[in-house]
VOPATOR-901332 format. One line per 2 residues: number of its first residue (from 1); their letters; for each residue x, y, z of C-alpha. Coordinates in Angstrom, 2 decimals, m for minus. Layout:
N
NUM> A> X Y Z; ...
//
This chain:
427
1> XX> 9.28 21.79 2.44; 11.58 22.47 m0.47
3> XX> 11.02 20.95 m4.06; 13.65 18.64 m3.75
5> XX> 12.49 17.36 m0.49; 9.10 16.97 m2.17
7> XX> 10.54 14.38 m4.81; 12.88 12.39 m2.92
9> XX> 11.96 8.37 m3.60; 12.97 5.40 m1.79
11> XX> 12.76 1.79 m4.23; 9.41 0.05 m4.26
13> XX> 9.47 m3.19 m1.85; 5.95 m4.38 m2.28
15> XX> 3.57 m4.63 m5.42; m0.19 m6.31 m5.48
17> XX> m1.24 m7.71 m8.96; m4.82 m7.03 m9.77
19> XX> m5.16 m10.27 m12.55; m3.74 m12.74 m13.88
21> XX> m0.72 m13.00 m11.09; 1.25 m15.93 m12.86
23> XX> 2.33 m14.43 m15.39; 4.10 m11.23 m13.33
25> XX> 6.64 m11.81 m11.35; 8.72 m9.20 m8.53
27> XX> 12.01 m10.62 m7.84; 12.89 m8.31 m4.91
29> XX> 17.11 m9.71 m4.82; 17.43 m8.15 m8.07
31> XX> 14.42 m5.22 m7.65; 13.04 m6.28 m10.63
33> XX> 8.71 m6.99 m11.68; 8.75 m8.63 m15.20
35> XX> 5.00 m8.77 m16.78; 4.15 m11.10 m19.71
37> XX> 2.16 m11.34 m22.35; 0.95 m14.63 m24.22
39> XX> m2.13 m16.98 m24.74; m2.89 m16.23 m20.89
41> XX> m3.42 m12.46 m21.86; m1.32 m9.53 m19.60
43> XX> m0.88 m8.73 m16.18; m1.13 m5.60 m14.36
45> XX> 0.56 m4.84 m11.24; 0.70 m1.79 m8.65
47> XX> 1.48 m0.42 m5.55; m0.32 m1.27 m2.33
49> XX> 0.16 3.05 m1.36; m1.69 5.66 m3.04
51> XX> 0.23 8.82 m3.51; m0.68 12.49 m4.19
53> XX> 1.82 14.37 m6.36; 5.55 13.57 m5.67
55> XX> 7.89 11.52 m8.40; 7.41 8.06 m9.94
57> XX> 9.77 6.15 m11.75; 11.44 3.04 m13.37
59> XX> 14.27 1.71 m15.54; 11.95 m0.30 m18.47
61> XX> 12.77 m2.41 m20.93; 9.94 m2.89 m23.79
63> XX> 9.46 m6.50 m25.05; 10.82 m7.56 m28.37
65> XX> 9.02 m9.35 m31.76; 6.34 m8.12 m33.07
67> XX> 4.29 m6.48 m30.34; 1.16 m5.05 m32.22
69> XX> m1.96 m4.91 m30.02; m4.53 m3.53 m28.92
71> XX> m13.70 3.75 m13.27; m14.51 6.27 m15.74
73> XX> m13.64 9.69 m13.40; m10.00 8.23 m12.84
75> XX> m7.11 10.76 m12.60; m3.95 9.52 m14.43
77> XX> m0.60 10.75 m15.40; 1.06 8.12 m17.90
79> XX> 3.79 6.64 m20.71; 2.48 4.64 m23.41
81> XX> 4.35 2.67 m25.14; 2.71 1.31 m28.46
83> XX> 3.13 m1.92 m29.96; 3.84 m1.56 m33.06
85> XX> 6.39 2.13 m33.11; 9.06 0.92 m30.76
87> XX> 10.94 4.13 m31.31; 8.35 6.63 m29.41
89> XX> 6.44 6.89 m26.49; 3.04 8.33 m25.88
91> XX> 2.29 10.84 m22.73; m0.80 11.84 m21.41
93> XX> m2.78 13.01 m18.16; m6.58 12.96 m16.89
95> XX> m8.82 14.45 m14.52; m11.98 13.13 m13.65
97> XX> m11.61 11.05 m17.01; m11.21 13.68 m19.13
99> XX> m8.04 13.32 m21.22; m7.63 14.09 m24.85
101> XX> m3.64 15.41 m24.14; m2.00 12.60 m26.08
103> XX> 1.69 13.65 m27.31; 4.00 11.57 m29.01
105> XX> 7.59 12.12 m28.52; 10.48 10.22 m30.65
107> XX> 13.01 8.36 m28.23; 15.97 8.32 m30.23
109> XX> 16.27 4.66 m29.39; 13.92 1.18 m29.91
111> XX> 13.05 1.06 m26.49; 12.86 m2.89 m26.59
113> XX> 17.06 m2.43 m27.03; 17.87 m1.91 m23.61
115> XX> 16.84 m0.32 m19.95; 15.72 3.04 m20.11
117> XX> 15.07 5.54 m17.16; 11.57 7.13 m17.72
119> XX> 10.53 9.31 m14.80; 6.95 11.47 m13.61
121> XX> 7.19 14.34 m11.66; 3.92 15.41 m10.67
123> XX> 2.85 18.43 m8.21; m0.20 20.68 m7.28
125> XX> 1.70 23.24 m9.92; 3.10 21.08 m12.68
127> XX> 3.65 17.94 m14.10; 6.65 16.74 m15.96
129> XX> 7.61 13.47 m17.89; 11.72 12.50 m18.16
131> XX> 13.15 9.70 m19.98; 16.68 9.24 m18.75
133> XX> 17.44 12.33 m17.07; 15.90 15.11 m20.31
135> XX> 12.29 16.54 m19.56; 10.26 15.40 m22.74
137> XX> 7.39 17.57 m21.55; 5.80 19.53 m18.90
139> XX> 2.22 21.04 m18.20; 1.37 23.39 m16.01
141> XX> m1.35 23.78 m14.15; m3.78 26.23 m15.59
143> XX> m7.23 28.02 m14.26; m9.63 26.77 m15.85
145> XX> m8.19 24.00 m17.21; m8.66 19.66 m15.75
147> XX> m5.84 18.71 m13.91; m4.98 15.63 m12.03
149> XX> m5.43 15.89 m8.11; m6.49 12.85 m6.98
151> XX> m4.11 10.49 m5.16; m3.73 7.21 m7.11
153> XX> m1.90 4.12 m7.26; 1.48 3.65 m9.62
155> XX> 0.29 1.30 m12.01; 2.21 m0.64 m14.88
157> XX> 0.37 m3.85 m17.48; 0.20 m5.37 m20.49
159> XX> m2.78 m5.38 m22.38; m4.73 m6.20 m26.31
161> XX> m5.18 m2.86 m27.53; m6.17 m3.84 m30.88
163> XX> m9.76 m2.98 m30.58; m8.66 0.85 m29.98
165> XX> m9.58 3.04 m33.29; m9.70 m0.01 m34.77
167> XX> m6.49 m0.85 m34.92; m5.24 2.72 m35.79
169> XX> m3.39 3.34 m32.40; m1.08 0.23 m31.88
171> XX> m1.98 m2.20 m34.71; m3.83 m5.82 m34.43
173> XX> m2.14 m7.94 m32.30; m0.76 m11.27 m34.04
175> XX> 1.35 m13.22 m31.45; 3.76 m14.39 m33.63
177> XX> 6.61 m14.32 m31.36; 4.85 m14.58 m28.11
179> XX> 5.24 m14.38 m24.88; 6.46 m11.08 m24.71
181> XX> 8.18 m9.96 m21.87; 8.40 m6.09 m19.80
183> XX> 10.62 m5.59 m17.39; 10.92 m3.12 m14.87
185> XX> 13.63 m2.34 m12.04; 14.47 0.17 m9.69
187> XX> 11.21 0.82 m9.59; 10.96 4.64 m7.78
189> XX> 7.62 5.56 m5.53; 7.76 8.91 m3.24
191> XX> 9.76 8.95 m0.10; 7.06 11.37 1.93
193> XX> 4.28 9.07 1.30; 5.13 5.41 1.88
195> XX> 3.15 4.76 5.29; 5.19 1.37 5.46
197> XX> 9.02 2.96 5.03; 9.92 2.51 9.58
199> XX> 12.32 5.14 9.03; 9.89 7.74 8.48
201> XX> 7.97 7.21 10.90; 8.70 10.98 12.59
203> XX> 6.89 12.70 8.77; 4.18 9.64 8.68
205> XX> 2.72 11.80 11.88; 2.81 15.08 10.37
207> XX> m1.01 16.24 10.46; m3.75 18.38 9.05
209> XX> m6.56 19.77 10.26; m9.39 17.59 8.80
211> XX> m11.59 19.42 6.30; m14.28 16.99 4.89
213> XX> m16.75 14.64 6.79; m19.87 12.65 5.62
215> XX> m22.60 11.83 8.62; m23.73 8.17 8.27
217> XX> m26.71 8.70 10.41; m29.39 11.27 12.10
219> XX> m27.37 14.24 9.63; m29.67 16.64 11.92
221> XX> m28.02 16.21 15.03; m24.51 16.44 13.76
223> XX> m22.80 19.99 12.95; m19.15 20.63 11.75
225> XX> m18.67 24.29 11.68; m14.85 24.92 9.80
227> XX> m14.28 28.83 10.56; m11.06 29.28 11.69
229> XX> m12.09 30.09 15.13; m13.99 27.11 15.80
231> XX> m13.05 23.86 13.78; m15.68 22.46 15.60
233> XX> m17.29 18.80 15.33; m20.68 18.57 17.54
235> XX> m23.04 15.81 18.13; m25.99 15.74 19.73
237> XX> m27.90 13.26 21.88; m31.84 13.62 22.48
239> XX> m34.84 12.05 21.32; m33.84 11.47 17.65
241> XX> m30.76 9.62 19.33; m27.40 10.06 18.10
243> XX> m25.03 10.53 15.43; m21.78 8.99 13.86
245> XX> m20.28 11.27 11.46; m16.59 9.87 9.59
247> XX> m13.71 11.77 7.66; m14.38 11.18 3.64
249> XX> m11.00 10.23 3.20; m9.30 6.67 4.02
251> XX> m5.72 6.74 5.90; m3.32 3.60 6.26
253> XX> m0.88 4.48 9.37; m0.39 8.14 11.06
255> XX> m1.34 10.20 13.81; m5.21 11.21 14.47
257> XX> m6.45 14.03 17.27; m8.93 16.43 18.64
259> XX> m9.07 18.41 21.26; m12.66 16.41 23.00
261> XX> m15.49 18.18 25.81; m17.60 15.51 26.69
263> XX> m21.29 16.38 27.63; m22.22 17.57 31.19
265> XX> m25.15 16.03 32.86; m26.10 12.65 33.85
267> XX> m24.51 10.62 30.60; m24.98 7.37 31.78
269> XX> m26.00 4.28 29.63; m24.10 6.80 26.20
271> XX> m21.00 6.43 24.63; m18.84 8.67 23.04
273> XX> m16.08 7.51 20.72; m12.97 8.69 18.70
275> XX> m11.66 5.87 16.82; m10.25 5.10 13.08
277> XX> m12.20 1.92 12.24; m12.92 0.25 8.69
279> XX> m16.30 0.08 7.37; m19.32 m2.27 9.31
281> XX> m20.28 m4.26 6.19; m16.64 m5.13 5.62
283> XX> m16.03 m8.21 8.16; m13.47 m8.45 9.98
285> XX> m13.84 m5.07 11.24; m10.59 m3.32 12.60
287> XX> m10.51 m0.41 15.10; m8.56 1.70 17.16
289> XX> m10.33 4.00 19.41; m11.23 6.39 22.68
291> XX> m14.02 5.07 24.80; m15.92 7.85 26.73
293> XX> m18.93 5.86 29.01; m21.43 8.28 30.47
295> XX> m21.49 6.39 33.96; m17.70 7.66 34.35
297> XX> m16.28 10.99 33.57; m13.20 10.62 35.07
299> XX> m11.86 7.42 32.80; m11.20 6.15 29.30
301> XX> m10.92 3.04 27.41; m8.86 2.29 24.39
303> XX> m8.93 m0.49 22.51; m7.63 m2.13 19.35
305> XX> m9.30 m4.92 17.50; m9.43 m7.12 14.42
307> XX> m13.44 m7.92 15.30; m16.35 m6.97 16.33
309> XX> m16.68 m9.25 19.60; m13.25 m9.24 20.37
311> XX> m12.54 m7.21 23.74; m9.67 m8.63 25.12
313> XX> m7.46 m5.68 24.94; m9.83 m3.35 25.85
315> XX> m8.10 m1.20 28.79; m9.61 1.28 31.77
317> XX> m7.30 4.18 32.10; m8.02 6.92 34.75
319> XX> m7.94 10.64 33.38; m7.10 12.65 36.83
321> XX> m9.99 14.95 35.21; m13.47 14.94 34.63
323> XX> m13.66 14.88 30.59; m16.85 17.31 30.59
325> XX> m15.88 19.92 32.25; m13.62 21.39 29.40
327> XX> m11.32 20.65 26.61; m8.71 18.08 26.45
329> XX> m6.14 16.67 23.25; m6.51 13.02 22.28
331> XX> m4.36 11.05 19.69; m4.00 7.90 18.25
333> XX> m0.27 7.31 16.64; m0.57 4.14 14.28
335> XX> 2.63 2.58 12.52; 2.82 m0.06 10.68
337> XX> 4.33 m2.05 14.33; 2.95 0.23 16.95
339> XX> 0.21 2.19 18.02; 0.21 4.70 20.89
341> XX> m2.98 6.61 22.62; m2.02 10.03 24.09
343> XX> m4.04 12.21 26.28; m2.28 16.04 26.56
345> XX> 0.81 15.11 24.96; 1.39 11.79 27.59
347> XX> 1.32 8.50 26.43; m0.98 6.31 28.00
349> XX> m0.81 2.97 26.74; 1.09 1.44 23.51
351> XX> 0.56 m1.89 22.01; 3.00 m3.42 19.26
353> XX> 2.06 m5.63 16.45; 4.62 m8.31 18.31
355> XX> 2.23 m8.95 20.64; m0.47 m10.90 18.79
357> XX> 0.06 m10.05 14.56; m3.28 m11.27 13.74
359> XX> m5.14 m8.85 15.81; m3.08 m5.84 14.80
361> XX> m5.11 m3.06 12.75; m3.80 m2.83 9.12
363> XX> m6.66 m1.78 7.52; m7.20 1.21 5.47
365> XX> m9.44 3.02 7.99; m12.00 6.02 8.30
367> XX> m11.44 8.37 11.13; m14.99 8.31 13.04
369> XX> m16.77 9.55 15.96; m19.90 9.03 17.80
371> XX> m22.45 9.18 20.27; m24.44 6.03 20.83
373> XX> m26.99 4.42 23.81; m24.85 1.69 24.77
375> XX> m27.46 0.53 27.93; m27.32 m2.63 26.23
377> XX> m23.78 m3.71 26.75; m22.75 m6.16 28.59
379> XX> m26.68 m5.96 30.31; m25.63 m2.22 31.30
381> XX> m22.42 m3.24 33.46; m20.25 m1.68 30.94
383> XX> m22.03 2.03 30.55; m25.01 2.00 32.86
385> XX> m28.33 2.05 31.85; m29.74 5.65 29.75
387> XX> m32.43 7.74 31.57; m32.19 10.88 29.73
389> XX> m32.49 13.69 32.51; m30.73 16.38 31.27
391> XX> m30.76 15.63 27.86; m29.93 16.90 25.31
393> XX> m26.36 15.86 25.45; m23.59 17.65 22.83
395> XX> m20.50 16.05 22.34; m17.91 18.25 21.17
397> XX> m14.59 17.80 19.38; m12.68 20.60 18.08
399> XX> m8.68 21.01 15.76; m9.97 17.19 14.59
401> XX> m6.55 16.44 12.94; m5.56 13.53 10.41
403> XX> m2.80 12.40 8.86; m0.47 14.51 6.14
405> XX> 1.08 12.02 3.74; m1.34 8.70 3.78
407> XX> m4.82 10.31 2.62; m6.67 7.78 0.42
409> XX> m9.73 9.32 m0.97; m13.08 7.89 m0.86
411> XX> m14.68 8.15 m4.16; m18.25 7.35 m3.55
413> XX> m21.09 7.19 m0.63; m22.35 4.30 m2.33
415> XX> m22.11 1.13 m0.04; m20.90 m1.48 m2.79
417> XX> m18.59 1.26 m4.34; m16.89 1.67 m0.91
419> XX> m16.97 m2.17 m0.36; m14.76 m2.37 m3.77
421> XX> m12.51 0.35 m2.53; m11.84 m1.68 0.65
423> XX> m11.49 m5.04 m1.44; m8.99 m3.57 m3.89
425> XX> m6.99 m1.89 m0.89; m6.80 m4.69 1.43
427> X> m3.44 m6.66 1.49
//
């Protein structure tokens, strides 16, 4: 993919404001978000996509009066623009919170005067900051040396600054002509990246093979071996039970596969999954998944849900196969309207959001998979009952692959930290 390819950008069509909505407004006829700032405080608004390198950028217009004012491991690349020097603008980046590479660069203009283009370009190599069309300043990437990586949300507020350095970076607020009013149009976001732009639907399935997983349960009985050879998932069944093991990144819309053996020997009462689904403490739960059931080798289930009873579209498909006796590809395609499961490149069953648009996954999801005693069920009619004969019992998925351009990385195995992840990205 060619650099210019790389930082192509389509106009931003959705925002979510984190506080104090009234006072920020997105007027979409005129592609315009205009954040104010009065007795009410600021605003801040951003996207609803995180992004990983690509270009950012905005036509901004900087209040006027007298504008004096004042997650700790965040990456950022930013503009600053100070209250009370209208005539420059501050850059800086972070890595893991570490910043410190403040530079101030005269504008040549008050940038409360008029709409001004001011552009971020940010890759794995460089990164470089633009204010109508001139590069103001570019850092490379150097060994050794912190460097943003992480994908993040494009951000833009309004906030009291007068507490920083006491005063010494953008003066002690006053108010006197308050509100103040930023404004921002043509708001740019990446092109590659947007998991909601329908017309790129064919580079929303581009994949990767998937590199990092965290084991929720039974670690012991779970191996992911990443040699080049083998790219090789395996859980185990026995006494100690089970295992459910899920990527350590997050992914709204794309394409998700492995190539899946299921055990040999008498399986019945187990299931073995391969589903994206959002977290179990996070109700409603939404899924999209592969059913294996022990008591039947030669069919699969799929099933998409906004639940955790909900099993109404829950279908029985018939392989032609039996899936233990050797490898065979499975994929999930989810768009923002459609989903599609696929067994060895056919398409077996699609459902569209038209259907029934409350009980269509749109949650930023996990890809997971599992083995589980499900004798339980539906009083064993749905698995059969476990006896455990031949056990153990290895379940085996191999070229696990996840989506290219929607990774949204989770920062923490905490349980509350990843409940706040999934409360600050759910629509």
């Amino acid at each position: 993919m060619s650099d210019s390819e790389i930082h192509q950008t389509i106009l931003l069509k959705e925002i979510t404001v984190d506080y104090t909505p009234e006072v920020c407004t997105h007027t979409l006829e005129t592609n315009e978000i205009t954040v104010l700032y009065d007795e009410r405080g600021g605003s801040r608004w951003r996207t609803k996509t995180r992004y990983q390198y690509r270009t950012f950028g905005a036509k901004m217009k900087c209040p006027d009066g007298n504008t004096n004012e004042g997650d700790k491991s965040q990456d950022e690349i930013d503009f600053e623009f100070l209250g009370n020097n209208k005539g420059v603008v501050q850059t800086n980046h972070y890595a893991d919170g570490s910043g410190s590479k403040e530079q101030i660069h005269e504008l040549g203009f008050d940038c409360s005067d008029g709409f001004h283009d001011y552009e971020i370009k940010w890759s794995k190599d460089y990164i470089e900051w633009s204010v109508d069309g001139k590069i103001i300043r570019r850092d490379d990437n150097e060994e050794g040396v912190e460097f943003p990586e992480k994908a993040m949300f494009l951000y833009a507020s309004i906030w009291d600054a007068s507490g920083i350095n006491e005063g010494e970076w953008t003066g002690i607020y006053e108010g006197d002509d308050a509100p103040y009013a930023c404004m921002y149009k043509d708001v740019r976001v990446p092109l590659l990246t947007a998991v909601a732009a329908g017309e790129e639907t064919q580079k929303i399935h581009q994949t990767v093979l998937l590199k990092g997983i965290y084991v929720e349960f039974n670690p012991e009985a779970c191996t992911h071996k990443m040699e080049a050879e083998t790219n090789e998932i395996s859980v185990v069944f026995d006494e100690r039970c089970g295992s459910n093991w899920r990527s350590k990144a997050e992914y709204r819309y794309g394409t998700f596969g492995a190539k899946i053996k299921c055990p040999t020997g008498d399986t019945t009462g187990l299931n073995f999954n391969f589903r994206v689904a959002s977290p179990m403490h996070y109700r409603p739960i939404h899924s999209i998944g592969f059913n294996f059931l022990g008591n039947n080798k030669r069919s699969i289930r799929t099933n998409a849900y906004v639940t955790t009873t909900d099993n109404s579209r829950e279908q029985v498909h018939e392989l032609g196969f039996d899936c233990s006796e050797g490898f065979h590809d499975y994929e999930i395609k989810w768009s923002e309207d459609l989903i599609g499961w696929l067994i060895d490149g056919k398409v077996i069953r699609r459902y569209a959001r038209e259907e029934n648009p409350n009980k269509f996954p749109r949650k930023v999801m996990s890809l997971r998979g599992m083995v589980w005693n499900a004798s339980r069920v539906q009083a064993g009619k749905w698995a059969g009952y476990y006896t455990g004969n031949d056990a153990p019992y290895v379940y085996t998925m191999k070229d696990v692959r996840v989506p290219l351009l929607t990774e949204v990385p989770d920062s923490s195995d905490d349980p509350e930290e990843e409940w706040m992840i999934y409360k600050l990205l759910e629509d």
